[in-house]
C-alpha positions as CSV (number, residue, x, y, z in Angstrom):
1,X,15.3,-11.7,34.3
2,X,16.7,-10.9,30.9
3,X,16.5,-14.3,28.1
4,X,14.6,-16.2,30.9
5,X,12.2,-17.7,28.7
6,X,11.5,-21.2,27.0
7,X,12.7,-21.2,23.1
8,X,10.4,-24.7,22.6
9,X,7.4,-22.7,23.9
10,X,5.6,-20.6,22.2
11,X,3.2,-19.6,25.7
12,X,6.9,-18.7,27.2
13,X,7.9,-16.9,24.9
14,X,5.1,-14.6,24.5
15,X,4.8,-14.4,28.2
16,X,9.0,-13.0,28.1
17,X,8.1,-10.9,25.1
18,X,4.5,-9.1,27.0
19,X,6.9,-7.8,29.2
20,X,8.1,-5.1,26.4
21,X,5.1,-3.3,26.3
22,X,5.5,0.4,27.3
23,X,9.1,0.0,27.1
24,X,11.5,2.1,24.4
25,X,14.6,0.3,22.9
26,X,16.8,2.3,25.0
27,X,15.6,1.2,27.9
28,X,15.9,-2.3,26.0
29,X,19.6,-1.6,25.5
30,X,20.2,-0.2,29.2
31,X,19.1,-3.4,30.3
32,X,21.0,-5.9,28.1
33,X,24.5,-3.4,29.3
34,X,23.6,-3.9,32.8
35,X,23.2,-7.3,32.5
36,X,26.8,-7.5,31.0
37,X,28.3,-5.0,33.3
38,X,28.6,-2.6,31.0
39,X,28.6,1.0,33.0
40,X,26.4,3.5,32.1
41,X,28.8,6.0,31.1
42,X,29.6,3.2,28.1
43,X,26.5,3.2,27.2
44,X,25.8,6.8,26.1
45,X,29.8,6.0,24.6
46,X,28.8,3.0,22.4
47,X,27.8,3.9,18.8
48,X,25.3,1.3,19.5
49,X,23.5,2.9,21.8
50,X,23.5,6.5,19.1
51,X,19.6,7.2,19.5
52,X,19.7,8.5,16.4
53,X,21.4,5.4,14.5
54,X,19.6,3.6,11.3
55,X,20.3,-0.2,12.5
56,X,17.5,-2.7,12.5
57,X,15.3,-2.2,14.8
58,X,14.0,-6.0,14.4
59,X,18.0,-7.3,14.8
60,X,18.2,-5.0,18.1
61,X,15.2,-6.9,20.0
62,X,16.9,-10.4,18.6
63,X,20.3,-9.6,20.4
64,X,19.8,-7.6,22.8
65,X,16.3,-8.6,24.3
66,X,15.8,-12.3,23.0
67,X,19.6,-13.1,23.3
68,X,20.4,-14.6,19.7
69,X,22.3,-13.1,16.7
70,X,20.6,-12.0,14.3
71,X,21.4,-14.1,10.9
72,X,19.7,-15.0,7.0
73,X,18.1,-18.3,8.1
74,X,15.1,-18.7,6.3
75,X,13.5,-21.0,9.2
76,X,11.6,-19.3,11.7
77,X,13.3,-17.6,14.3
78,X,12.4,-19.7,17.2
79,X,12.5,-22.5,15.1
80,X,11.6,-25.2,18.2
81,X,8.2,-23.1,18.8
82,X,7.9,-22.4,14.8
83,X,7.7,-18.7,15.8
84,X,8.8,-15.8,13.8
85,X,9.9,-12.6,15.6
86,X,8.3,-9.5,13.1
87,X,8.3,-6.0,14.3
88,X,6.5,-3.1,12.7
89,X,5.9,0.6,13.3
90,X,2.3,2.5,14.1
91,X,1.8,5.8,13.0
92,X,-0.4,8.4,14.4
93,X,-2.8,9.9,12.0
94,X,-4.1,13.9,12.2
95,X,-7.1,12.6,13.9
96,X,-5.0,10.9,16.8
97,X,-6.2,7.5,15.5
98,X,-3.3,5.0,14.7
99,X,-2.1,3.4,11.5
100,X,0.1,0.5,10.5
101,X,3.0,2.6,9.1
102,X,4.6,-0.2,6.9
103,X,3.9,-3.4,5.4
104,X,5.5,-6.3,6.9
105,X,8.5,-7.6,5.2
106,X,8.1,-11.7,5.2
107,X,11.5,-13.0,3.7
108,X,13.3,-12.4,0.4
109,X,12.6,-13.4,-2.8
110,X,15.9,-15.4,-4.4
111,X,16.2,-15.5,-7.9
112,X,19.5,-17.6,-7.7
113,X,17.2,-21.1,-6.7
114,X,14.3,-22.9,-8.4
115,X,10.9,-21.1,-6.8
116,X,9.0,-23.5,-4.8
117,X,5.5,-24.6,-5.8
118,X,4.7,-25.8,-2.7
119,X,3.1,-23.0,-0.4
120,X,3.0,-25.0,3.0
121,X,7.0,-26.2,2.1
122,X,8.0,-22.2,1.4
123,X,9.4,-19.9,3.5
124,X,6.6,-17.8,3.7
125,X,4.7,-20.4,5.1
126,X,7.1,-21.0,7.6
127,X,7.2,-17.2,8.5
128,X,3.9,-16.3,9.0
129,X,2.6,-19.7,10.1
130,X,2.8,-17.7,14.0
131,X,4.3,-14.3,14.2
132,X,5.4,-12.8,17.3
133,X,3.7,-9.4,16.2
134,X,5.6,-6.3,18.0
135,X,4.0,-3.4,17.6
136,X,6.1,0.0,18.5
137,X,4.9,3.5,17.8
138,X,6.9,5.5,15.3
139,X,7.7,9.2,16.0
140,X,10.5,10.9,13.7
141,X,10.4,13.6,16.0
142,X,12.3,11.8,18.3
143,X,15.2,9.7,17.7
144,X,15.2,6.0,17.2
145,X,16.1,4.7,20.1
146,X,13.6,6.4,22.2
147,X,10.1,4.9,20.4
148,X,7.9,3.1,22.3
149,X,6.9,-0.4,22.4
150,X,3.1,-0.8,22.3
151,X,1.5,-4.1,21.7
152,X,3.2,-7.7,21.7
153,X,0.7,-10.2,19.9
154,X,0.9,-13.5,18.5
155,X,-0.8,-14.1,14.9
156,X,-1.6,-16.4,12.7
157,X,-3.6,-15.7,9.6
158,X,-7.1,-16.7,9.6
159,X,-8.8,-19.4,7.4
160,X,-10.0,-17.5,4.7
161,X,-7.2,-14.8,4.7
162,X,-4.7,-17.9,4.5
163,X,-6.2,-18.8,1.4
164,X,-5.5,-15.5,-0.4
165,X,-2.4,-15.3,0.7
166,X,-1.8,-18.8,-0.5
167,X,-3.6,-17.3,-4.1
168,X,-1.3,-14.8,-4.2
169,X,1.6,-16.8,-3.3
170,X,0.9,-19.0,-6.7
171,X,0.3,-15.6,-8.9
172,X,3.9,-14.2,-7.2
173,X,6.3,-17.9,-8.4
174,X,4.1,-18.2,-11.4
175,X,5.1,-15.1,-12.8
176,X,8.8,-15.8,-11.5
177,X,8.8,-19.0,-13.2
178,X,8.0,-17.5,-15.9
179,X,10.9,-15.7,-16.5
180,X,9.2,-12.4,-15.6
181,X,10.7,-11.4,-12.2
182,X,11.2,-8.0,-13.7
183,X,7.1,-7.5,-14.3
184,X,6.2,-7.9,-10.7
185,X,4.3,-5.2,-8.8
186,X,2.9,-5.2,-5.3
187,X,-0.4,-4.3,-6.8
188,X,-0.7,-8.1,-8.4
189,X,-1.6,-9.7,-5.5
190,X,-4.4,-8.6,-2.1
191,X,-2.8,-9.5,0.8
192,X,0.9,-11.0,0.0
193,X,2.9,-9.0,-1.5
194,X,6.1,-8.8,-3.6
195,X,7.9,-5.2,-2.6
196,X,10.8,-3.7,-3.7
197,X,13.6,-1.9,-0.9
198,X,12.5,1.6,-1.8
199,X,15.4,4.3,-2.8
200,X,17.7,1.3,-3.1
201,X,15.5,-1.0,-5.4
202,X,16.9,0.7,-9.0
203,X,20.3,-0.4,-7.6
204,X,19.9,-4.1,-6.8
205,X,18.8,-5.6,-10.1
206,X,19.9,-9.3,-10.3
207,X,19.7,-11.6,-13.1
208,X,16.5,-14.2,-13.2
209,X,17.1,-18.2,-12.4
210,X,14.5,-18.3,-15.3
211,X,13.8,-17.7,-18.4
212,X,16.3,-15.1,-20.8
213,X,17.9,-14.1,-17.5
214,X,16.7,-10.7,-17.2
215,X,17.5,-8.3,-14.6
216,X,15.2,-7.8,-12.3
217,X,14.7,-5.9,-9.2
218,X,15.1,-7.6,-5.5
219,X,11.7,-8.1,-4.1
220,X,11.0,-9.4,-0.5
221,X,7.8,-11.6,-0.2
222,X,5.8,-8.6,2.4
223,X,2.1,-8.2,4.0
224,X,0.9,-5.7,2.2
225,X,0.6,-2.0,4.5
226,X,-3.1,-2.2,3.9
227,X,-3.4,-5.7,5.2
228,X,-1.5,-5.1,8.3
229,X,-3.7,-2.0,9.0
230,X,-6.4,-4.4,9.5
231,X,-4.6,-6.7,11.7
232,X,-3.6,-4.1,13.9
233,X,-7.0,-2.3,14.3
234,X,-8.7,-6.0,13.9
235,X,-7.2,-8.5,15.9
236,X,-4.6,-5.5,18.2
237,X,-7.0,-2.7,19.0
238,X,-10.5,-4.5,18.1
239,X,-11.5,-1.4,17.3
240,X,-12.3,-1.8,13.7
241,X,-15.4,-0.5,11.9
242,X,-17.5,-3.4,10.8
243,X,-16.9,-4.4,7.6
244,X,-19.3,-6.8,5.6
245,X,-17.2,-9.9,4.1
246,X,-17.8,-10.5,0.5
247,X,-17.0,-14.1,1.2
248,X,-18.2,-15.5,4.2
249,X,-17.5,-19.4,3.8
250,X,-13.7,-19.4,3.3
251,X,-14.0,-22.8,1.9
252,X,-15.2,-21.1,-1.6
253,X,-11.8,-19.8,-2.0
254,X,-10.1,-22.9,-1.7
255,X,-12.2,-24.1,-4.6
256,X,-12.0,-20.4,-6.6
257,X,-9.8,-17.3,-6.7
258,X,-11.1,-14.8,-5.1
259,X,-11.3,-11.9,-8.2
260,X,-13.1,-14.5,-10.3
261,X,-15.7,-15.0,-7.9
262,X,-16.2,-11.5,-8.0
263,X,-16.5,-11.1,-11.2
264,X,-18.6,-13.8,-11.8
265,X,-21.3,-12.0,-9.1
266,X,-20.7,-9.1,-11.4
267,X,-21.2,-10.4,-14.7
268,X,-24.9,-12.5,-14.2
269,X,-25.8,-8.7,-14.1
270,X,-24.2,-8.2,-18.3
271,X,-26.8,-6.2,-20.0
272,X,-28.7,-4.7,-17.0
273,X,-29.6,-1.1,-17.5
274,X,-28.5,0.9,-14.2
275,X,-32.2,1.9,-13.8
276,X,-32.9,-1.6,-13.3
277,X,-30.3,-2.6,-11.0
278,X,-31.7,0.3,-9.1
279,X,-35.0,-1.3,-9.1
280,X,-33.8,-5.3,-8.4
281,X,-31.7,-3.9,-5.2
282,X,-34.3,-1.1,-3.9
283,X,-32.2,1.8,-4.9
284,X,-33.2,5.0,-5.6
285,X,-32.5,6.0,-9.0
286,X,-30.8,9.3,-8.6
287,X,-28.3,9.3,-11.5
288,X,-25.4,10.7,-9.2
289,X,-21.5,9.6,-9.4
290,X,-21.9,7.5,-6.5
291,X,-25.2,5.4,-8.0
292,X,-22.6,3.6,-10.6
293,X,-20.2,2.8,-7.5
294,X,-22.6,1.8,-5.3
295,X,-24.8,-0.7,-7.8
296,X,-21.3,-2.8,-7.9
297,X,-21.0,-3.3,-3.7
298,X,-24.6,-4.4,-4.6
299,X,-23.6,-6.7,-6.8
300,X,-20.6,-8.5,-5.2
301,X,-22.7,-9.1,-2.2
302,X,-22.5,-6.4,0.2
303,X,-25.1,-3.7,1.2
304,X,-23.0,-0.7,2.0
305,X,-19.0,-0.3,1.2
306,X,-17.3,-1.3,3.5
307,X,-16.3,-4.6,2.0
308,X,-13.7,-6.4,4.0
309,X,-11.8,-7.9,1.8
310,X,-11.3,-5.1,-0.3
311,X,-10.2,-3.2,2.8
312,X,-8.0,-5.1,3.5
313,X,-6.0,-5.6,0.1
314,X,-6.6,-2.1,-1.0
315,X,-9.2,-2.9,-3.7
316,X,-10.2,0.2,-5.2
317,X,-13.4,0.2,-6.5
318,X,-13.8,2.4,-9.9
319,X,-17.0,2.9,-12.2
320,X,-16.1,3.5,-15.8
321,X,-19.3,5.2,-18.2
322,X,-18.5,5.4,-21.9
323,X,-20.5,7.1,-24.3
324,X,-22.8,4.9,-27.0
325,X,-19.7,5.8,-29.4
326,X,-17.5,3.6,-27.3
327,X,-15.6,7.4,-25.6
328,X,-14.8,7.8,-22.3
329,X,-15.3,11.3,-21.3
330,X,-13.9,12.0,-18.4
331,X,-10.6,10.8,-16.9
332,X,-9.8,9.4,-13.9
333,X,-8.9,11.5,-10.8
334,X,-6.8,10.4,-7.3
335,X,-5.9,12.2,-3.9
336,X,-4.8,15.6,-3.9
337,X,-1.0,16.4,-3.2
338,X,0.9,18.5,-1.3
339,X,3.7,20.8,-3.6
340,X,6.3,20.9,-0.8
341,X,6.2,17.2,-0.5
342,X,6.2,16.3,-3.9
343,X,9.3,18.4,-4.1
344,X,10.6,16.7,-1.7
345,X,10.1,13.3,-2.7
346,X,12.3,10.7,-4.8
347,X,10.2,8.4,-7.0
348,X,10.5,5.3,-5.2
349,X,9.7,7.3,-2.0
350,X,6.6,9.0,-3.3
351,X,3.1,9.3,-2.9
352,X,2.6,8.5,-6.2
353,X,4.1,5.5,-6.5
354,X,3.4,4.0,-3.6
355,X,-0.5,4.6,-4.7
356,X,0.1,2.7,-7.8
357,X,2.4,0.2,-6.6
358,X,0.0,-1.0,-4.0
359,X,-3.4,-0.2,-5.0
360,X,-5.3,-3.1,-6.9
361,X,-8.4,-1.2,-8.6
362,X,-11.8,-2.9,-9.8
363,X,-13.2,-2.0,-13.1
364,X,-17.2,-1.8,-13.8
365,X,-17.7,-0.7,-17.1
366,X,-21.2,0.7,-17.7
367,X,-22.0,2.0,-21.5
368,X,-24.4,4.8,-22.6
369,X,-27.8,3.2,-24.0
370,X,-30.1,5.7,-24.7
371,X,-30.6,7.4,-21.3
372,X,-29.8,4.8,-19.3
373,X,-26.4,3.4,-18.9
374,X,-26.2,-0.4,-19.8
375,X,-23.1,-2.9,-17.2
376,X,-20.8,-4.2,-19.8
377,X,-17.7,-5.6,-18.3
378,X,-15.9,-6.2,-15.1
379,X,-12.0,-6.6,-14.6
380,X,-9.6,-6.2,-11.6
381,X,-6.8,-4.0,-12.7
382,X,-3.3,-3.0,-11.7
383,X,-0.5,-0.4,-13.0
384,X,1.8,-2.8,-15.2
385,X,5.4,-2.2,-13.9
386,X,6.7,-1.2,-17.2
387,X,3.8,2.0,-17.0
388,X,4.4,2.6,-13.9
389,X,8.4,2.4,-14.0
390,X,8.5,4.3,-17.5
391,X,5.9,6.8,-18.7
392,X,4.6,7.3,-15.0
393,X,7.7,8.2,-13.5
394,X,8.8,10.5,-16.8
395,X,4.9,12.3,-16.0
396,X,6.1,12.6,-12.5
397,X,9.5,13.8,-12.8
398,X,8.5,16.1,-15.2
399,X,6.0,18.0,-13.1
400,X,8.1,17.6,-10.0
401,X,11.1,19.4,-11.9
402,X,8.9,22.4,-12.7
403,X,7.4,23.2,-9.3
404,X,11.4,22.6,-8.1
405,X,12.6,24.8,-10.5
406,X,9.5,27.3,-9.8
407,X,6.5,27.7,-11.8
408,X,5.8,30.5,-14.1
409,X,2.5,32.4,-14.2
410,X,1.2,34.2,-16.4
411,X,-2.0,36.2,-16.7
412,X,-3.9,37.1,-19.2
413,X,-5.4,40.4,-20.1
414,X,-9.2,39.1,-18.7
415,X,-7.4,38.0,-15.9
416,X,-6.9,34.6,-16.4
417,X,-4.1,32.6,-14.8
418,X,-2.5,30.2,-16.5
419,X,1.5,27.8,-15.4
420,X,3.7,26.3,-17.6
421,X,3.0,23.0,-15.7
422,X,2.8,19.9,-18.3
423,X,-0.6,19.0,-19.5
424,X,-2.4,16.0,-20.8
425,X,-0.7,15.8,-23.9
426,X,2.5,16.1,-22.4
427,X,2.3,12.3,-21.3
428,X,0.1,8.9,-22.4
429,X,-0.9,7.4,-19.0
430,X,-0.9,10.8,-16.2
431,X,-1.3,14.6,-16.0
432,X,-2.2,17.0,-13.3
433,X,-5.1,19.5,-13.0
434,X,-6.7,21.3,-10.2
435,X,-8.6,19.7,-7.3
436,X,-10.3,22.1,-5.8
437,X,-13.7,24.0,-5.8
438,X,-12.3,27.3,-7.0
439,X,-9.4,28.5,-8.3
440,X,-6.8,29.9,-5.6
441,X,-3.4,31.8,-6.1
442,X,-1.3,34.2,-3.7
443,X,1.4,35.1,-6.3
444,X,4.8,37.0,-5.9
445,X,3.8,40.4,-8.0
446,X,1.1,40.4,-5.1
447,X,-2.0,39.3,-7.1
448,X,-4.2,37.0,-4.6
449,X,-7.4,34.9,-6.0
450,X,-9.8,32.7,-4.8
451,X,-9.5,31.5,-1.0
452,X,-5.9,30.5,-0.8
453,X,-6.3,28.9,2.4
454,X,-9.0,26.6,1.5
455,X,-8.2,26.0,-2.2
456,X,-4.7,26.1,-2.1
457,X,-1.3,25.4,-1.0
458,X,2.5,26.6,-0.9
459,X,4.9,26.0,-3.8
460,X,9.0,25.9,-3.0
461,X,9.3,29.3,-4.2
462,X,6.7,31.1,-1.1
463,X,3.7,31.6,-4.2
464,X,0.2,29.5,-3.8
465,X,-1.6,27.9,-6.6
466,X,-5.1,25.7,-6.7
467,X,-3.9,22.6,-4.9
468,X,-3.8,19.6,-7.5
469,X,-3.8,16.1,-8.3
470,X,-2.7,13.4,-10.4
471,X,-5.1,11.9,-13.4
472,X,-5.3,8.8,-15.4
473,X,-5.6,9.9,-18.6
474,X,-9.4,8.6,-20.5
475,X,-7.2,7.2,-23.5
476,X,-5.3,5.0,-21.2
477,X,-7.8,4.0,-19.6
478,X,-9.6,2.8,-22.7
479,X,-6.2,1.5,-24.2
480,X,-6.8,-1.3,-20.4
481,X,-10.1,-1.9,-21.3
482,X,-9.6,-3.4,-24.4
């Protein structure tokens, strides 16, 4: 029977919540009208019901399935039970395998109060302490109303997880009490986040409680996408691949952050050649790209890399060489991209961003000695805001406006094809080059190269060029590791 369940109970209320797996919110809503004696001719009426409408899906299970308004209260939302009621969306990848589609959103970040010190007195605490986890599976081919409810979980976060998320709660009011709301980035933090509202987040700057008062963008307190992947294939599906923890005994991260631990494992190894790190973990010494990488799972702990925590707060793990003249040679390279989609995207809303806004990346800097190279330095490393949100987005824009506007080949008398595409020296911190194994271009005066299919992909305008991806320039790169 609909709302037959026990708000002081958090068995009960699970128990009346299992019983929306396999269901889809219209059948939710078909239920709650019935109940009221609402026809169903009303119910294909009511704009309510429009399967294609953008409400909250979170605020439709509250009314319509669990019998409360939905309201701002920062307490949990069975309060009695201290449970939260948190929905989120699953993907399905190419593969068929499913994905968290979203991180979690936790509850907003005021800059109108004091912050609060105090994790286990915040509202985050009080939101995550036990979520009622609803897991439904996304589909924009169909409308709204129609996806499915899969999974209906309670969770709380485990031990050691707590305590990053308690780590990252301190780094998050720190830097608000600091007076430097407008510098946060969901990349500062591993598990807990501070994320914007997407497209709408350039239009919701409010002044800071601290410091000179400057503007800064709303933020919600979130579990980060990459975090809640791991919960769902974890703790939902138990399906996960087994990761090796860096950290076993959580108790060590009550007495030390988490990065500085692992940069302390790094550093005991300053002054190592890679040839003998090779030799002091039973490597072979094969001087490929993946030997520099691989030496620093070594070192944190782990024997292959698939390191759990890193996993889980999307710790990308980079190995920097520089030259005995202090250069960096090469620059840094990230996912290939799709034209169309670029095109299609706004910055808040793309790839891009989203890569830099939520990837934390781990820096092990090896230097030429001879031969050899020599470990150097470790840092953990994130996108500063003001990069990201300034010169990154000009770099961006200005390649996305070109491949909109269509982009102009030209080739050579030796046959040589060359685009008026912006280049490294067009901006400090990105640029775009080719990331493929051969060049590849179908264009409009008919002239075809390469093997389009494999090497490249459709621009806007019906041409194909060598599919490409964004770079971190080397003298950016060096300008962070100083």
């Amino acid at each position: 029977m609909l709302f037959d369940y026990d708000r002081t109970s958090a068995d009960s209320i699970l128990g009346y919540a299992k019983k929306l797996e396999g269901r889809t919110f219209l059948d939710i809503r078909k239920d709650y009208l019935s109940h009221m004696g609402i026809s169903d001719e009303e119910i294909l009426s009511d704009d309510a019901g429009d399967a294609r409408a953008k409400g909250q899906l979170g605020n439709f299970l509250e009314e319509y399935y669990f019998g409360y308004k939905p309201n701002g209260d920062q307490a949990a939302d069975f309060q009695e039970a201290g449970v939260e009621l948190k929905q989120t969306c699953v993907d399905v990848k190419k593969d068929g395998s499913l994905t968290a589609g979203e991180r979690l959103s936790v509850t907003n970040i005021s800059y109108e109060e004091p912050v609060e010190a105090d994790f286990y007195r915040s509202h985050v605490w009080e939101k995550i302490r036990l979520i009622l986890l609803v897991h439904y599976l996304r589909d924009k081919a169909v409308p709204r109303m129609l996806y499915r409810i899969l999974y209906v979980n309670l969770f709380t976060p485990p031990a050691g997880d707590l305590a990053i998320i308690i780590d990252d709660y301190r780094k998050i009011v720190d830097k608000i009490a600091a007076g430097k709301a407008h510098e946060l980035s969901e990349s500062d933090t591993l598990y807990l986040g501070a994320c914007t509202k997407g497209a709408t987040a350039e239009k919701s700057l409010r002044p800071q409680y601290y410091g000179d008062h400057t503007p800064a963008k709303k933020r919600n307190f979130c579990l980060k996408r990459q975090y809640m992947d791991y919960i769902l294939h974890t703790y939902i599906l138990r399906d996960a691949v087994p990761y090796e923890k860096v950290i076993p005994d959580s108790d060590a991260l009550k007495e030390q952050p988490f990065e500085e631990i692992i940069t302390e494992r790094i550093s005991r190894h300053f002054g190592q050649s890679d040839r003998e790190l090779c030799a002091e973990y039973g490597r072979e010494y094969n001087n490929n790209k993946a030997q520099w990488i691989d030496l620093a799972y070594r070192m944190v702990g782990i024997k292959g890399n698939h390191a759990e925590e890193f996993v889980k707060a999307n710790v990308v793990v980079k190995a920097i060489r520089l030259e005995e003249n202090g250069a960096m040679r090469e620059s840094m390279s990230f996912p290939a991209f799709q034209f169309l989609d670029l095109a299609s995207q706004e910055w808040e809303e793309s790839d891009l961003y989203a890569y830099f806004s939520e990837t934390k990346f781990l820096f092990v800097v090896y230097k030429r000695q001879g031969s050899e190279y020599v470990l150097r330095s470790a840092r953990f490393w994130n996108m500063p805001a003001a990069d990201l949100e300034d010169t990154v987005r000009e770099g961006w824009e200005a390649v996305r406006r070109v491949i909109r506007e269509g982009v102009r080949f030209r080739v050579s008398p030796n046959g040589t094809i060359s685009n008026n595409l912006p280049g490294k020296g067009d901006n400090r911190i990105i640029h775009i080059r080719p990331h493929a194994a051969k060049a590849a271009y179908r264009l409009a005066n008919g002239i075809v190269r390469g093997n389009v299919e494999r090497d490249a992909n459709p621009l806007p305008d019906g041409q194909w060029m060598t599919t490409q991806s964004f770079w971190i320039n080397n003298s950016y790169i060096l300008e962070q590791l100083t």
